[in-house]
C-alpha positions in Angstrom: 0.0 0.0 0.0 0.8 3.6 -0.3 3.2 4.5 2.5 1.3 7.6 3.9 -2.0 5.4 4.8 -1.4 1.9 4.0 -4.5 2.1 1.2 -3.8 0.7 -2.3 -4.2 3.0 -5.1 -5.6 -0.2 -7.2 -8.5 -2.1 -7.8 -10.2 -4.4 -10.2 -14.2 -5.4 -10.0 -13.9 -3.0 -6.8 -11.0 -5.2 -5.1 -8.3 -4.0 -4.5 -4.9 -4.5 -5.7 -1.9 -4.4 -3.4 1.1 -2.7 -4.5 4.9 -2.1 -4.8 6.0 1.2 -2.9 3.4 3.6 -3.9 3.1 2.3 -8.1 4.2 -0.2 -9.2 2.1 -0.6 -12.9 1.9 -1.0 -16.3 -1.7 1.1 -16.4 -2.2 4.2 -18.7 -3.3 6.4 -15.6 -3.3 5.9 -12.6 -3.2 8.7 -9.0 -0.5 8.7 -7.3 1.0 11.2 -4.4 2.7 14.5 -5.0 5.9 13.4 -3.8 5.9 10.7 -6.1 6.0 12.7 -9.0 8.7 14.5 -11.0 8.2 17.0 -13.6 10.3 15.7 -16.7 11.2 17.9 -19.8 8.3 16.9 -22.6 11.6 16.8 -25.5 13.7 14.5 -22.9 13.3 11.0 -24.5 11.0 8.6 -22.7 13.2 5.3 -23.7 16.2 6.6 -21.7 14.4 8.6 -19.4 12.9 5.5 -17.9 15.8 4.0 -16.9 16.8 6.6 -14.6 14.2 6.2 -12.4 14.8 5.0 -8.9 17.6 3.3 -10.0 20.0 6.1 -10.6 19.2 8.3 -6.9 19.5 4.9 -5.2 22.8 4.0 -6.3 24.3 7.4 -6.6 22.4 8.4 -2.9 24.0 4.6 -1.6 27.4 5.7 -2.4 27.3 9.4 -1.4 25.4 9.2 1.5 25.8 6.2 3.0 29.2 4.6 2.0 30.7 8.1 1.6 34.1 6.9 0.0 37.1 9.0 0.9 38.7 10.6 -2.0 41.4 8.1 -3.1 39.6 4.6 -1.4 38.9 2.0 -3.6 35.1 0.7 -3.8 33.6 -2.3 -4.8 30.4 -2.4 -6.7 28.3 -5.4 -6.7 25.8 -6.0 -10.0 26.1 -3.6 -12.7 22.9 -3.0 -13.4 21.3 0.9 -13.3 21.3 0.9 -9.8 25.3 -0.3 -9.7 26.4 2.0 -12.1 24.8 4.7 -10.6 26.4 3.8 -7.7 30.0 3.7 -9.2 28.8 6.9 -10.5 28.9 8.1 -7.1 32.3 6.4 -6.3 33.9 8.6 -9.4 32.1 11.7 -8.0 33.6 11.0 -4.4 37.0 10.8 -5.7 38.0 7.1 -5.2 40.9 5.7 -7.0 40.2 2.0 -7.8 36.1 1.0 -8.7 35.7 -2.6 -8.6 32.8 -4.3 -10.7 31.4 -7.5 -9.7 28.1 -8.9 -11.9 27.7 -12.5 -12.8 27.0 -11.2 -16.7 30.0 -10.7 -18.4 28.2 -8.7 -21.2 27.9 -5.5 -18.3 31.4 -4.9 -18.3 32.0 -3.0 -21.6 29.4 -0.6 -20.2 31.1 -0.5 -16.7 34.1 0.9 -18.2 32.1 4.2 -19.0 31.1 4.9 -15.8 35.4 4.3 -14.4 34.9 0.8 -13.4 
């Protein structure tokens, strides 16, 4: 359910429908709460776009404000996925010398290497 009441936001034949985190859906429209939204700019392109999503705050936020890597540390990353890259993202931005990827798919590597992995 929503985290501010607990109520789900969904409902089919007048059941309801529980949830992920406030949306989680494929539907058209759907109401959600205002601090759930984010105004994006209407020329930005909604294929790449999505990706950022959650994934890119929670890896970059993980790394800057929780792990808070000393400028010239080395850091580990584990999956290379959006959220991990994000995260070695904010390993780069904290200054650490050394970003170590680990991901069981070898094909994420190439990509890795963008982001100083």
């Amino acid at each position: 359910g929503m985290i501010h009441d607990g109520e789900s936001r969904f409902s089919i034949n007048g059941k309801p429908i529980h949830h992920f985190l406030g949306t989680s859906t494929f539907s058209e429209y759907t109401v959600v709460h205002s601090g759930q939204v984010a105004k994006i700019n209407p020329k930005a392109p909604l294929d790449k776009v999505c990706i950022v999503s959650c994934g890119l705050s929670t890896g970059l936020g993980a790394t800057l404000n929780v792990a808070k890597p000393k400028k010239g540390q080395s850091v580990a990353v584990f999956g290379l996925g959006a959220v991990g890259l994000a995260a070695a993202e904010g390993a780069r931005i904290s200054g650490a010398s050394r970003v170590i990827g680990v991901d069981l798919n070898s094909k994420r590597f190439e990509e890795a290497k963008k982001f100083g992995v």
